[in-house]
N, C-alpha and C positions, 0 to 999 in steps of 0.2 A: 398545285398543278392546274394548269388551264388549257379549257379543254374548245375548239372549234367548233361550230356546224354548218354545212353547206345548206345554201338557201334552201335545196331540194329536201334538206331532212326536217326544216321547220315547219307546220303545221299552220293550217289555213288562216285562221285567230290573226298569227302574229304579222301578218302582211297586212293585216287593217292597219290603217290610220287611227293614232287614238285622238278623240276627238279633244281641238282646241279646249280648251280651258276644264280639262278632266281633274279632281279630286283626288290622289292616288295618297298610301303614305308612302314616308322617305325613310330612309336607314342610310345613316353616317356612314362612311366607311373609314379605317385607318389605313395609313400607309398602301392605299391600294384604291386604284383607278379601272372600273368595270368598263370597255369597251363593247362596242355592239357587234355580236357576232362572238361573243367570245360566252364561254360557258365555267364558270370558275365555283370552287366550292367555300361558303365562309364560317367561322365560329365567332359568333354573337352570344353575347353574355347580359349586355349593359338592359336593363329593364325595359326603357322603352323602344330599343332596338328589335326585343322578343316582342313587346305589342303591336311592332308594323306588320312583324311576321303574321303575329296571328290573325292579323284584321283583312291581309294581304289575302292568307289561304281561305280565310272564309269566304272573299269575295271574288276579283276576277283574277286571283292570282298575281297579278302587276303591282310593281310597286317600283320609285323611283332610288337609283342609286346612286349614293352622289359623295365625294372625298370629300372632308373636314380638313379644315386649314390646319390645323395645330392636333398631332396625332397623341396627344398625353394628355388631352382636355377629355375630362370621362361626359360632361354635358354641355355639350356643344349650345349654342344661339343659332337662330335663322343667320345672323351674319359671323358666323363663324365656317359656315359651309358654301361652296363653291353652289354659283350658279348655275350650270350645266351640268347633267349630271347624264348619264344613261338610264333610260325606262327599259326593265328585267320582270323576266317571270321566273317565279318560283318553281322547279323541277322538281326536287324531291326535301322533304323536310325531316330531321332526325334529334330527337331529344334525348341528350347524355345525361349520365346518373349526376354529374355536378351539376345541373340546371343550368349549365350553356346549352345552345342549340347548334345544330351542324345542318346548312340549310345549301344547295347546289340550286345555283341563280345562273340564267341565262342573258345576256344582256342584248335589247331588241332592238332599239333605235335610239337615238342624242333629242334630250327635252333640257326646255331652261324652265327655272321654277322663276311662273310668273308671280306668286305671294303664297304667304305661309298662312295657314290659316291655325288650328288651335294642336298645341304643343301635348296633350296631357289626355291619354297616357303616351302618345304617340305623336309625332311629327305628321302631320298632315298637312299638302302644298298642293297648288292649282299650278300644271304645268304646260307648258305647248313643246308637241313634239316638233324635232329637227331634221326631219329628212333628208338623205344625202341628194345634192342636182344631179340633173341627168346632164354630163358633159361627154357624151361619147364624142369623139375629134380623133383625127390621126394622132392629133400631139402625145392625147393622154394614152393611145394603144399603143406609141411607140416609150412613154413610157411606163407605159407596164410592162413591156418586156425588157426595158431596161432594170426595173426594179427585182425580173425576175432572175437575170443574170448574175447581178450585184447580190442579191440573197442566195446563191449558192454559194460564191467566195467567201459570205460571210460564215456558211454553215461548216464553209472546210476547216475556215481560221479557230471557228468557237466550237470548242467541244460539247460545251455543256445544251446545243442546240441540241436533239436528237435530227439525224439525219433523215427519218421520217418523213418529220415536217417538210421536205424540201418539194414533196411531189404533191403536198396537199397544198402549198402557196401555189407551185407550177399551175396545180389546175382553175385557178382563183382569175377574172378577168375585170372584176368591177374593180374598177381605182379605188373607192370609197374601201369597199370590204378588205384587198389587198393591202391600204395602209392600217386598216386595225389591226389585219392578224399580224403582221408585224411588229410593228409596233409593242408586242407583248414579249417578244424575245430581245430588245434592245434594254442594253445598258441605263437607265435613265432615272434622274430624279423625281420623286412626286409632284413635283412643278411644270418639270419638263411634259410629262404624262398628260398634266390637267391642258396645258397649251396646245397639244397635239389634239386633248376631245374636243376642245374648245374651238375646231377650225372645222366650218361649214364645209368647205367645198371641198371634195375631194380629190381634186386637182392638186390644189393646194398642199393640203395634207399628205399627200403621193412624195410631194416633191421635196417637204419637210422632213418624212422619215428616209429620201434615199440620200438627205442632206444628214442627217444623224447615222446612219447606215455606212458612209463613207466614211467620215469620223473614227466611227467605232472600228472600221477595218484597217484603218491607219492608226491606232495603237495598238490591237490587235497583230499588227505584222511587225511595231516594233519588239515589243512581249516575246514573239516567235523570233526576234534577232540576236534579243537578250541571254533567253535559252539557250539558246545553241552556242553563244558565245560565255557564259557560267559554265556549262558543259565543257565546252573548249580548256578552259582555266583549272576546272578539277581534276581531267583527265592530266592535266601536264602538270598538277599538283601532286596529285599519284604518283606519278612518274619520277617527279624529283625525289619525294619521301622517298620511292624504294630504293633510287641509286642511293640515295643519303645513308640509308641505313646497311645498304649492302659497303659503302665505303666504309663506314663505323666499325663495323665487322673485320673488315680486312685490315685495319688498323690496331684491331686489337687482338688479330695474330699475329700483327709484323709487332706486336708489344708497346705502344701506344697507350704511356703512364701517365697524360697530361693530367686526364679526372681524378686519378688516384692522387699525382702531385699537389693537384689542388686541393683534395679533403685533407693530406698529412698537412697542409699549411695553416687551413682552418684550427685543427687541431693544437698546432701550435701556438697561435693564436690566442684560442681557450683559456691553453694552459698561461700564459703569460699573463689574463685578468684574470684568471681565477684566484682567489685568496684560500692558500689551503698552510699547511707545516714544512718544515725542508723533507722530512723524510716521504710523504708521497708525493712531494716534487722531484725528487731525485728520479721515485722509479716511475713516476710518469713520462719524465723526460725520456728515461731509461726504455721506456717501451715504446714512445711515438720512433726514434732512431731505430729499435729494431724493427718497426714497423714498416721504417722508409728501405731497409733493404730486403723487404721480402716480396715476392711479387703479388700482387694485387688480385689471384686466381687461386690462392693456395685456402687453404684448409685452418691453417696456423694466424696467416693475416686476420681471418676474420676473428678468432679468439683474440688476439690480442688486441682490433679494433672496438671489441665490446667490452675489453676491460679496462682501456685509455677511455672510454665513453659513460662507464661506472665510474672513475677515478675526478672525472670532469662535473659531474653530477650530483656527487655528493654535496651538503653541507659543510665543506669541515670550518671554516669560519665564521659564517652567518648566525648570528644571533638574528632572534626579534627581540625588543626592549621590551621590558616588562612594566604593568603598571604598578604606580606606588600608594596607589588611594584605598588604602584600606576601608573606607568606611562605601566609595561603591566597591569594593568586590563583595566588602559585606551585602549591601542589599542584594547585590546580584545572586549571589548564594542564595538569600530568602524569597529573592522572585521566583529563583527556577524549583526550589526544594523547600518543600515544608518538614520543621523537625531536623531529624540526622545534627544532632548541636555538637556533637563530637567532631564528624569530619570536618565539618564547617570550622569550627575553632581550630582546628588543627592545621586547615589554612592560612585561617589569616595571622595564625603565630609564623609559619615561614615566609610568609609576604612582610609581616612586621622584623622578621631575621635578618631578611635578603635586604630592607629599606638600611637597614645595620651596618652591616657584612659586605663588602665590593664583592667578593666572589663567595658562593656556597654551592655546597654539595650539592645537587638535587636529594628532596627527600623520596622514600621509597614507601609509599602507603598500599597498605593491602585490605581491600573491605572485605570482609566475611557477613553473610545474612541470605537468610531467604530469598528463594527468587520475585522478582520484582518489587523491590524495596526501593529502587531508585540506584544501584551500586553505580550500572552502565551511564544512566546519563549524569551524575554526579562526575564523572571524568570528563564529563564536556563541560558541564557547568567550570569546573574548578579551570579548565582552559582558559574558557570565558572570562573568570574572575582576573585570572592572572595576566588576560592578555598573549598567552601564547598560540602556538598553532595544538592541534592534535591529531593524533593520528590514534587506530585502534587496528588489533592484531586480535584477532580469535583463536586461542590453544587447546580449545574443545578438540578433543581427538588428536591431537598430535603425538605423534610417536615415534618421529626420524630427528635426528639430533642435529641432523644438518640443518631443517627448517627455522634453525636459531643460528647455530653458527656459519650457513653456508655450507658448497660443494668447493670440493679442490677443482681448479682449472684445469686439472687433466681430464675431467670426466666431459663425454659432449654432454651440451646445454647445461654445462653449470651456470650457478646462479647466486649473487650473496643469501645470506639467510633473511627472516623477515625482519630483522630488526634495522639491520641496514637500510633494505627496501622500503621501507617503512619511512624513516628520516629523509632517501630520498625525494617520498613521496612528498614530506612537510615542508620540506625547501629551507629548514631553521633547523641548527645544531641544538634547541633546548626546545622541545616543544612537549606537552603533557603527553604521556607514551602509555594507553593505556593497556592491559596485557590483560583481557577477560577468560572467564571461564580457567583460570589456573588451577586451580584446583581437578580438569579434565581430560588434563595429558596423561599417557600412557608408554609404555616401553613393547620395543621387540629387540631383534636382533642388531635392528639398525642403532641402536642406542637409547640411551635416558635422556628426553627435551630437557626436564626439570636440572638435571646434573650442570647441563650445558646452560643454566638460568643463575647458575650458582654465580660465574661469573657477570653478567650482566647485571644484577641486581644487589651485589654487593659494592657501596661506597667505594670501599677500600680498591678494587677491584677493574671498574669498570671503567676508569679513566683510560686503561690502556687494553680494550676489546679487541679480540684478536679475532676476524673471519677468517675462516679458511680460502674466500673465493679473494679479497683483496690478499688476505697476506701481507697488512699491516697492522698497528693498533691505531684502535679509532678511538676518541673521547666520547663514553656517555654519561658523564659526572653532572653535566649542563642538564642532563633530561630528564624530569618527576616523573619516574614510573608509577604508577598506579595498579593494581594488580585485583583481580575482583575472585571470588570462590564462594561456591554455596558451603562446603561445609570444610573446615580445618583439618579434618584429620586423615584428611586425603594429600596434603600438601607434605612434602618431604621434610623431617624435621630442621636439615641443614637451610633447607629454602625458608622455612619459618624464623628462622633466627635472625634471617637479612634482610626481612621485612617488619614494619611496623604495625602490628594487628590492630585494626579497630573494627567492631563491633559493630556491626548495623541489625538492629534488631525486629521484628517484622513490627507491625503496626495495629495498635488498640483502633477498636472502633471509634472513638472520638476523632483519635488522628487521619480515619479514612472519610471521615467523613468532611473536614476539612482541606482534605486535598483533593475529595471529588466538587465540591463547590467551586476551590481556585483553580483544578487545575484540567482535571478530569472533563469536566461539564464541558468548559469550555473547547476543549480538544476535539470528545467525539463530537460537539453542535459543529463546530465547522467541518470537520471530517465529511458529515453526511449534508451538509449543504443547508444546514437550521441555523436559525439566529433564535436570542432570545425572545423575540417578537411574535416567537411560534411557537415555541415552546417553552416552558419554564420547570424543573426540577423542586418538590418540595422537599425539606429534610428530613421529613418521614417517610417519603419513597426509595429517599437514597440509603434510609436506616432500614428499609425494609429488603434495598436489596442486598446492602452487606448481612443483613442476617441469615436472608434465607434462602438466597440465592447464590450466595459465594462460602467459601470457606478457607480462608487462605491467610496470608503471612503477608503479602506483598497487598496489590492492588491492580493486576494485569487480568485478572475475571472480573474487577468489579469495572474496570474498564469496558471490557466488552458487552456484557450487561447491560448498559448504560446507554454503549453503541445499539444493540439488540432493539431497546426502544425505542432510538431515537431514527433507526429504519425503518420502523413500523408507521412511526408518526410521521415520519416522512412520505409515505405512501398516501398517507388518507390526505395528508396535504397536497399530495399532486390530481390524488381524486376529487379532491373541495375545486381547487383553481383557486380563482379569487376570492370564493366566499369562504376558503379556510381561516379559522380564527387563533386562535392563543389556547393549547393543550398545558394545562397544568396538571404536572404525574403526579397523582398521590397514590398510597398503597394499593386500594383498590385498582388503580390501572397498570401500577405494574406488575398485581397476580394476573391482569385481562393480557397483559402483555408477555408474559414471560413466566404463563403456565403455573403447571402445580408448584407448591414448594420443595428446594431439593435437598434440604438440611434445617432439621429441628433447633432451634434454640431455646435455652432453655436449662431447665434440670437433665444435667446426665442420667439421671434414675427417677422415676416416678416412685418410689417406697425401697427402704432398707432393705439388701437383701443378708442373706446367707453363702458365703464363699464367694462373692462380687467385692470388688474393689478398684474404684477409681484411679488410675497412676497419671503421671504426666512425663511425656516422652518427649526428646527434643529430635527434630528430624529435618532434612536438606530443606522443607519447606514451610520450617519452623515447630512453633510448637504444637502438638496433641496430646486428647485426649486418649488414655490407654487403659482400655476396662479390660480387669482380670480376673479370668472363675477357674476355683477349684471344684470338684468333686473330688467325695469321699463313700469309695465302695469297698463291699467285703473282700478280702485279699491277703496277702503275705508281704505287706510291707513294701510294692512294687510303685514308681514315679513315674509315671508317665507326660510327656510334655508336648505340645502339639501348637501350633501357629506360628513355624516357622522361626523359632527360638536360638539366633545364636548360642555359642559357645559361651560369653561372656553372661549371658543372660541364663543358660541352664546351672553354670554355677552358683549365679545369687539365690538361683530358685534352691538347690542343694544348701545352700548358708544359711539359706531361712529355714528350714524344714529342719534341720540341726538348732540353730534358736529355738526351734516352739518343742524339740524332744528336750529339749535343756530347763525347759519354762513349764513341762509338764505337770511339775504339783501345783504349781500354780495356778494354771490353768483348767485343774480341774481334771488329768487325764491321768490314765494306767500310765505306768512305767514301762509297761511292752506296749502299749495300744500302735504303737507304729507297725508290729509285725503281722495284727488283726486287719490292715486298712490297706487298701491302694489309693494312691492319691492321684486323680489328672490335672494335671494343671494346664487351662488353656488360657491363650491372648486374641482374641476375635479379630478379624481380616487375615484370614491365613496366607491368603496370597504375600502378603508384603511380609518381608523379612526385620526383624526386631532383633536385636541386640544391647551392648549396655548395661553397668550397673547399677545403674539410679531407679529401676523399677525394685529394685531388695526388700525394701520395706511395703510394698507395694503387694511382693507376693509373701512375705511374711504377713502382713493381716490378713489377706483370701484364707491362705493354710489355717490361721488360726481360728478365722470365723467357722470355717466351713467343719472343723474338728469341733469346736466348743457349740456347735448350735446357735451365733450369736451372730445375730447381721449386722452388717454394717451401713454406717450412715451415709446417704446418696448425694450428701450434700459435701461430701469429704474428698477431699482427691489430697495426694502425698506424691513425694517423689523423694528420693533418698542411699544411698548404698547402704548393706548392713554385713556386720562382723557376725562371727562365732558367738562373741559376748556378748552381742543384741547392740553396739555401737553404731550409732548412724554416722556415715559419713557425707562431707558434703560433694557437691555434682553439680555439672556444667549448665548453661543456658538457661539461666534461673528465669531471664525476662522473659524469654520466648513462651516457656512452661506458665507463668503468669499469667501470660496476654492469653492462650489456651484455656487454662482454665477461668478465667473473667468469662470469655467467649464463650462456653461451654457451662455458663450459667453456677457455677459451683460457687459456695459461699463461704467455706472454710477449706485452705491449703495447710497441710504438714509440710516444713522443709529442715530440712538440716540447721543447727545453730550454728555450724560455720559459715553458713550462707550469710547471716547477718550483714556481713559488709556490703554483700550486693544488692540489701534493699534503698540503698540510697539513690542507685538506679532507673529504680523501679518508675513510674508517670503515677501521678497523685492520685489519675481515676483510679489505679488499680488499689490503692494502699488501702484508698475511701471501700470500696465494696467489694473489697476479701479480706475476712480476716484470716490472718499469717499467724499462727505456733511455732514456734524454732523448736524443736525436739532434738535431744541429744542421744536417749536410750531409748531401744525397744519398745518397753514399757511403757512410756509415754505415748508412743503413736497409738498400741493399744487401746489405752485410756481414752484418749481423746475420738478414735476412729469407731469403736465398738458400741454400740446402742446397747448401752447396760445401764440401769439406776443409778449407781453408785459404781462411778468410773473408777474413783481414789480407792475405794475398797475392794478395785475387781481381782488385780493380782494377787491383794494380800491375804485375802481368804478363801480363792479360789472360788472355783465355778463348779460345783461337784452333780448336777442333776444334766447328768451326761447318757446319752442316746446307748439303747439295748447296742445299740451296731456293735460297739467296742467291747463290751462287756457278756459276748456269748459265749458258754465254755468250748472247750478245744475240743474239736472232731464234730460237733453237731453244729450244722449252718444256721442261720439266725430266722428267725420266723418273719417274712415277708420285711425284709430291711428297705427302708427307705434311702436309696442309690444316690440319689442327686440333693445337691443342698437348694432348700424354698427357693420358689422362683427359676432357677435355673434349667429351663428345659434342652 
């Protein structure tokens, strides 16, 4: 803002004469020419711009103001600044928190810098002031009231003058003064400006700005011709739109089918390059026709315009080619997945098929395992490999039968189902279709999904897929369904039969740690904005956090872990800046980072107990650990069970409990002692629900330790079914239950000798540091489980130095019995 003052308000000082050849400093100025008489306020930054200030207010306040030729030059030269400048006085000075200054300068009279004298810290110049002549004449008072006349019209043309000003120029009669105040409300270049201070006489200068004043009021008037004629144009632009749209209207009640004729054309069009079969040729034809005699307002046109627009959209001939180079898909498989050699082979046997075979079935693979094993993106990968498109469909929660096959067209917004939608979406009749979380559909009233999958995912079957909403059969034989579930036995048996199971098994520590090196590392570092330059991962930190800071099957917690530290280090590297260095995690900084530890590794049991026994359980997120205690109090032969014990699981516990009355002499025990005892039998984490027959032999040793007084070894864990006759049978998820107990630090497994076939399976680290027993009866897990001297002789000669508990006579209660078996509080 620039601000006036009338001679009358300047103060006695400023009417002196500064004397010839005065010493003042200078301040540059940019983009801006201080006239005299003018009060303008500036922000100064530049260092020695602040020292002219300060040298300024110390002394008589004056200092010379003067434009720099080139306004991007941060440090001007003596001949980088105009010679004439304006001599100003300092009014009021103000220092802002960023160390610019905010300083309101008056501007007194026109000086030319007769030489510079020393630059540092500040520009200092020896200047002669420019006094305006005294030319009062008729000429110059006739025009000053020309100038004053012409600056009205100009104040009416420009708005952005305030009309204010018009009375404070009016009262103005010195020439000189009159063209500077002017001159600050005109249009003009920084050149133009410095020409304007640069002229002595004020005659002169008068007749200059009412020569730029005129100018400016004659573009000014063409601007205001412009307007009004834009205005002109819009207004009759309006005008036309509305009639246009009010005819539009009237046309499409007198029935005015031109636009409609034109989409049925397109339409036909379509259909004529579209590459599809005769038969949804036929009834696509068959519905554009009925389309052209319905009217274009109805209810029915629109259905049957979105099902010629779904018929038009489908795939039904598009192929994508498939690649033939078995050895990249091979790599490409080992770049994206570490391990899984199963599905991977199972690939490139149908990639080595199809190179065979012109035409093959699509195959129908369904991976089962733990969550985060890799299942989900192995269906991209295998895309990848093979060069197809893919698409993915989530059946978690599904429970309307139509969301597979579609809605009938009677119903409004029907819609095909997702599998069609789906293929639309791929734009290719054979693309990798993978169908997750299968395993997590559901039923109501509205139907069985899985029923409606029978079709779909059956070879046999699915060449000719019938949606409800097309209402023809569509080919899905071209498409590798892939099918993902955490656990099997959630899947409808018929649905199991049409798929091909493979096994994906969670992952040994070796294996995680291998895939957080290649794959993991590198994921969260760029997630969170880290290169290796900044951080680096030892193999010890990342074994420290699979230990004891994860506990899982998969690999999606040791991910985030991972991520956890690598936001932390992130932070201190935004607080370092530059001098941040290279953080290599070792153990120690990922307890500094990621807290207490939240799982022990290690020995399941610090010392043998009594009625304790290690089990191994297979569960949605793979294997555990499943410790199991009995108690044995005084009672009538009563069982009690507790931890959330399915049905299948309170039976084993009743089969063993019949085993060990069966095994009584051998064990050492009365032949009634069962009707002296109550037995509890618990499984710790009650919250979670357990079922299952593979813990049998698991709760047949608790029962029997906890009865004979003999604890069991901490380094044991078993998993197994068991019969009446003490026969072990064999049981599911032997790898999972493995990888559990490696994990959980255990050194000897019981497993079924039917199992044998599936130690071939097994990953070498685990063969190396467990040893495996195959047990076939009872009495062997015994032997080997029970911390007795002489295992081979335990059965055969019994264990006869048996607790007062069982041995009190009838009717009097036992003298202070010991309720709980050692250890077990």
């Amino acid at each position: 803002m620039v601000f006036y003052r009338n001679d009358d308000d300047q103060n006695g000082d400023a009417d002196e004469a500064t004397p010839a050849g005065r010493v003042v400093p200078m301040l540059p100025l940019r983009d801006i020419v201080v006239f005299p008489h003018m009060v303008v306020p500036l922000f100064v930054g530049r260092a020695k711009s602040i020292h002219a200030l300060e040298e300024a207010v110390a002394g008589s306040r004056e200092l010379l103001l003067s434009a720099q030729k080139q306004a991007g030059d941060d440090d001007p030269g003596p001949e980088d600044i105009y010679e004439i400048g304006t001599l100003g006085a300092i009014i009021q000075l103000l220092r802002l928190p960023d160390g610019t200054v905010k300083v309101l300068v008056e501007g007194k009279s026109r000086a030319r810098i007769r030489s510079f004298g020393s630059e540092d810290p500040c520009f200092r110049c020896e200047i002669e002031e420019l006094p305006d002549l005294d030319e009062g004449s008729v000429e110059s008072e006739a025009l000053v009231r020309t100038i004053h006349s012409t600056f009205e019209n100009y104040v009416k043309l420009n708005k952005k003058v305030p009309p204010e000003l018009l009375n404070t120029v009016s009262s103005i009669q010195s020439p000189g003064k009159l063209a500077d105040t002017i001159v600050a409300h005109l249009n003009l270049k920084l050149e133009e400006r410095q020409q304007l201070l640069e002229i002595i006489s004020p005659v002169k200068r008068l007749e200059e700005v009412f020569s730029r004043m005129q100018a400016e009021i004659e573009v000014l008037e063409v601007e205001r011709k412009i307007r009004g004629r834009v205005k002109k144009q819009m207004e009759r632009s309006q005008k036309e739109y509305y009639l246009n749209e009010q005819m539009r209207a009237i046309q499409k009640e007198l029935g005015d089918r031109d636009e409609f004729k034109n989409e049925v054309s397109e339409l036909e069009d379509q259909l004529k390059a579209k590459k599809m079969p005769d038969e949804p040729r036929e009834r696509t034809e068959k519905e554009i026709r009925k389309l052209k005699m319905m009217s274009p307002m109805s209810a029915e046109a629109t259905v049957v315009r979105n099902y010629v627009d779904w018929m038009l959209g489908l795939p039904w001939d598009e192929v994508k080619d498939e690649t033939g180079d078995i050895v990249e898909a091979e790599q490409i498989l080992e770049d994206d997945h570490y391990g899984l050699e199963k599905p991977k082979e199972r690939i490139l046997e149908y990639l080595a098929v199809q190179t065979l075979v012109e035409k093959m079935k699509g195959p129908i693979l369904c991976f089962v395992g733990p969550p985060g094993v890799g299942k989900t993106s192995l269906g991209r990968s295998i895309a990848h490999a093979t060069g197809r498109d893919f698409v993915r469909i989530s059946l978690g929660g599904v429970r309307d039968e139509a969301e597979i096959r579609g809605h009938r067209r009677t119903y409004i917004g029907a819609l095909p189902g997702k599998v069609i939608q789906s293929l639309k979406k791929a734009g290719t009749s054979n693309p990798v279709f993978l169908l997750d979380e299968v395993d997590k559909m559901s039923m109501d009233f509205r139907g069985d999904p899985s029923a409606a999958l029978l079709e779909v995912l059956d070879p046999e079957q699915n060449h000719t897929f019938n949606d409800h909403y097309l209402d023809l059969d569509y080919d899905l034989s071209r498409v590798m369904f892939v099918c993902t579930a955490n656990v099997l036995q959630n899947i409808p048996r018929p649905l199991q039969d049409r798929m091909e199971i493979i096994q994906i098994p969670g992952y040994i520590e070796s294996e995680k740690l291998q895939i957080a090196k290649k794959h993991l590392v590198a994921k969260v570092l760029e997630a969170n904005g880290l290169s290796e330059e900044r951080i680096v991962f030892t193999d010890a930190a990342i074994l420290e956090v699979i230990r004891y800071f994860t506990r899982e099957s998969g690999v999606r917690n040791l991910e985030r872990e991972l991520a956890s530290i690598c936001r932390k280090v992130a932070r201190e590297v935004v607080k370092a800046g530059e001098d941040a260095g290279l953080t290599r995690v070792t153990p120690k900084l990922v307890k500094k980072f990621l807290g207490v530890q939240r799982f022990r590794f290690g020995k399941t049991e610090e010392e043998d107990r009594i009625g304790v026994c290690t089990g191994l359980a297979y569960t949605e997120v793979g294997g555990e650990l499943l410790q199991t205690e009995v108690s044995v109090t005084a009672g009538k032969g009563k069982i009690q069970m507790t931890g959330r014990l399915g049905e299948v699981m309170q039976e084993s516990a009743n089969a063993a409990m019949s085993y060990v009355r069966s095994r009584a002499k051998q064990l050492g025990l009365t032949k009634d002692f069962y009707s002296k005892v109550d037995l509890h039998i618990h499984v710790p984490e009650g919250a979670t629900p357990k079922d299952g027959p593979s813990a049998g032999i698991t709760l047949a040793t608790a029962i029997a330790s906890a009865l004979t007084r003999v604890p069991v070894r901490s380094n044991v864990a078993m998993t197994g079914e068991i019969t009446l006759r003490g026969r072990v049978l064999p049981i599911g998820g032997l790898k999972e239950k493995m990888i559990a107990a490696l994990r959980g630090g255990v050194d000897t497994v019981l497993i079924p000798k039917d199992n044998e076939k599936d130690l071939k399976d097994l990953p070498p680290i685990i063969k190396k540091n467990l040893k495996i027993v195959m047990v076939e009866q009872m009495d062997e897990v015994l032997s080997e489980a029970l911390a007795v001297s002489d295992p081979h002789s335990f059965l055969r000669d019994g264990f006869h130095e048996i607790d007062d508990i069982y041995e009190f006579p009838l009717g009097r209660p036992p003298a202070a019995p010991d309720l709980h078996p050692s250890g077990v509080n």
